[in-house]
N, C-alpha and C positions, 0 to 999 in steps of 0.2 A: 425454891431452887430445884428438889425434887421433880417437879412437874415442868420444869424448864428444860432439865437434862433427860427427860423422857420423849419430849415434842422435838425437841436437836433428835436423837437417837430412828428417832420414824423420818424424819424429814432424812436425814443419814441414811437411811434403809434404801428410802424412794429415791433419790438424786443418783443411786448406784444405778437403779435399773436405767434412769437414761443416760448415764454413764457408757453403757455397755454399746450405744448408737454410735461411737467416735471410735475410730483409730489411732495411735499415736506411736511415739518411737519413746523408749525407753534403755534408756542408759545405766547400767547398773555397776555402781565399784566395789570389787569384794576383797577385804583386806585379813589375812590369816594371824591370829596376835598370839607369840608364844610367852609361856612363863613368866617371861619376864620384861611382860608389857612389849616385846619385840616386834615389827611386823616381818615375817617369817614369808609370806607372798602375797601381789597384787595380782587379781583378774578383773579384767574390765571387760563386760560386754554389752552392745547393742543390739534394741530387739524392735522389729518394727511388729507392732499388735495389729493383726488383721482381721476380718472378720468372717469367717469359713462356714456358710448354711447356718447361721446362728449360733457359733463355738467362735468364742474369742482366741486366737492362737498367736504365740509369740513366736514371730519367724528373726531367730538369729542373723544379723547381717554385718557386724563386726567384732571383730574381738583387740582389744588395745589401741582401739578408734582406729582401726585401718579395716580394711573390707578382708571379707575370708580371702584365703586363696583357694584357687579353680577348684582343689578337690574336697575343700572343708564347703565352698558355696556350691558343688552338684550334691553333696549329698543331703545339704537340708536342703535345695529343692523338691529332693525325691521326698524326703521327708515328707514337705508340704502337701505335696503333688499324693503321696499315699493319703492323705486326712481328706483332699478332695473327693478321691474316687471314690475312696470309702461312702463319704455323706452325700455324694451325687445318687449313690445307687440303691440308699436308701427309702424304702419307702416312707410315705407322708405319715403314716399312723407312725412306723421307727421313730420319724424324724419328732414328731409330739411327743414322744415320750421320754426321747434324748433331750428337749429342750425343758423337759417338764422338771427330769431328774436334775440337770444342770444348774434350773432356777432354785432347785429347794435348795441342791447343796450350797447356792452363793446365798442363800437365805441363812441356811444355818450357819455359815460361817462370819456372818455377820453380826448374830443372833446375841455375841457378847457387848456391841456396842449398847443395847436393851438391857444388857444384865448390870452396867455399870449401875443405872438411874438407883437401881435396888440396892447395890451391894455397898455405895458410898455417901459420905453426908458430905455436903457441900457450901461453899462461903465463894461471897464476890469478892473479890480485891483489888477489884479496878476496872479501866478501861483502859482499851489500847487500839492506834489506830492501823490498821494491815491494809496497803493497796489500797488505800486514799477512802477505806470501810471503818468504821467504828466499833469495835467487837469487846463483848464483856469478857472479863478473865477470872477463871472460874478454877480455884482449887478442890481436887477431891482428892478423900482420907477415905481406908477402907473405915467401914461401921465397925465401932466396939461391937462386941456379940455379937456380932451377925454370924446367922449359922445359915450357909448358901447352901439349895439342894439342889437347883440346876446346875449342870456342871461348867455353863459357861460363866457361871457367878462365884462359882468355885475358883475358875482360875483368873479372872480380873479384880477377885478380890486379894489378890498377891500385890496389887499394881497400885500405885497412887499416881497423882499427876494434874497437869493442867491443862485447862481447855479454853481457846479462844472462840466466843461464840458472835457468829456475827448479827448486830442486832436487827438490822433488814430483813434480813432472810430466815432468819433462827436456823443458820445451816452453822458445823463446826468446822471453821477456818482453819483452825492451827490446836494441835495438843504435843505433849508432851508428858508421857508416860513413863515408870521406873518401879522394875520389880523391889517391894519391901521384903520378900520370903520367897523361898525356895518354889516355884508353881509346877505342876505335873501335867500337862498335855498329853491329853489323845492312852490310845490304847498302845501306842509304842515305847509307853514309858520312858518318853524325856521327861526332861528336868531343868526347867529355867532356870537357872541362879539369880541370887539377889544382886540387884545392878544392872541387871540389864534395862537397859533403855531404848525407847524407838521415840522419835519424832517425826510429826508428818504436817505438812503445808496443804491446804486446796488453794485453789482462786478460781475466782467466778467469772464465767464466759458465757458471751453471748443472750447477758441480762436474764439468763436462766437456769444455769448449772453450775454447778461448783466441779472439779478437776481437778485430780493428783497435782501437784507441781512439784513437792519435795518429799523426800522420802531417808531420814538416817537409822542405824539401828546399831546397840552394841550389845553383839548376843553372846552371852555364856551360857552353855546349856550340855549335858549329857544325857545320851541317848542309851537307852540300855545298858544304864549303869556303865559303859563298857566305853563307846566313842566320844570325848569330849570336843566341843565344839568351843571357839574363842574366836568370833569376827566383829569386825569391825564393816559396816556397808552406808551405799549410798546409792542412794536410786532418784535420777532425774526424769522428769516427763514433760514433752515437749510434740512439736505440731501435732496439737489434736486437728481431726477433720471427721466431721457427721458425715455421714455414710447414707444413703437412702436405705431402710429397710424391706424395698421389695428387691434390690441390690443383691448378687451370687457371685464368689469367684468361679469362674469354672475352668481357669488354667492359672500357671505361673503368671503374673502382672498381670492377670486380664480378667478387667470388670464387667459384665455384661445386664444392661438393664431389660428384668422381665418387661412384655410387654401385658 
């Protein structure tokens, strides 16, 4: 099972990088939950993911399912329109090393889906069928004793959970994850709470790639000992479209193929 959920974990890794070939519009709902389980405010916003000289970038285009209005959509075009100029006028050496640094950090932030294999033991309990696919369902316990020294094992090892693995592809379909202990992130000193949970859906397109399709999460967490955080989110993703990658934007809506 170990060597199952290390081979899911790399195939995870690589399905990201051509991941990064598609655009899509993403919907996000973010719900504020007071004291007493109350929801205190909703924001809902959509975001269409473009792709800017190699920087994936989320251009804001509604907010509570209605389009900005004229003076909230000129100024994320400027927005936009500043990230263009910037990377147009970069040179090629720049631009390799902006893409270089970019890749490592989505590498490292991925780097905990690898540390799971390590940090947890694992049992089948079934199957189950997702999107007309067969996928085994796989429960993980953090390890008795395990004493993680990478820090990304450090903090997944808070987390138990389950994972739908599909067996065609050995890619992970569907998980469902839930802080058992208090977890600390990053050098800003949050602090997860126990309870918190995220679930996340893919589905496989175009007989090659697997794709975000759902996205929930219920975060308790403080930040600096000082600002508490209590949401409740939901994030949808929907028309993916592959992109040609010798493809540039070089203005607002407008794609131009090098030749």
């Amino acid at each position: 099972m170990r060597e199952l959920t290390r081979v899911v974990a790399q195939n995870y890794r690589d399905n990201y990088k051509k991941e990064r070939d598609y655009t899509y519009i993403e919907r996000d709902v973010e719900k504020s939950i007071g004291g007493k389980g109350e929801v205190k405010s909703t924001e809902v916003k959509t975001y269409e993911i473009v792709e800017i000289y190699g920087e994936q970038v989320r251009r804001l285009i509604e907010k509570d399912d209605k389009p900005l209005d004229p003076k909230e959509a000129a100024k994320e075009e400027e927005r936009i329109q500043k990230i263009i100029d910037k990377h147009k006028n970069e040179s090629e050496d720049d631009r390799k090393k902006r893409l270089e640094r970019e890749a490592k950090q989505h590498e490292e932030s991925r780097r905990f889906v690898t540390a799971v294999a390590d940090s947890h033991d694992f049992r089948l309990v079934g199957t189950e069928v997702l999107d007309g696919r067969e996928a085994w369902v796989i429960d993980g316990d953090p390890r008795p004793g395990y004493e993680p020294q990478d820090k990304d094992a450090k903090f997944v090892h808070k987390f138990r959970g389950r994972l739908w693995i599909d067996k065609g592809d050995l890619q992970l379909a569907k998980m469902d994850i839930e802080a058992v202990d208090t977890a600390s992130v990053g050098w800003v000193m949050a602090r997860i709470h126990k309870g918190t949970r995220v679930t996340y859906d893919q589905l496989r397109m175009n007989d090659q790639i697997w794709l975000p399709q759902h996205l929930t999460y219920k975060f308790d967490a403080r930040v600096a000992l000082l600002k508490g955080y209590n949401v409740d989110g939901d994030a949808t993703y929907r028309d993916y479209k592959k992109f040609r990658t010798s493809s540039k934007i070089v203005g607002i809506g407008e794609v131009q193929e090098q030749k």
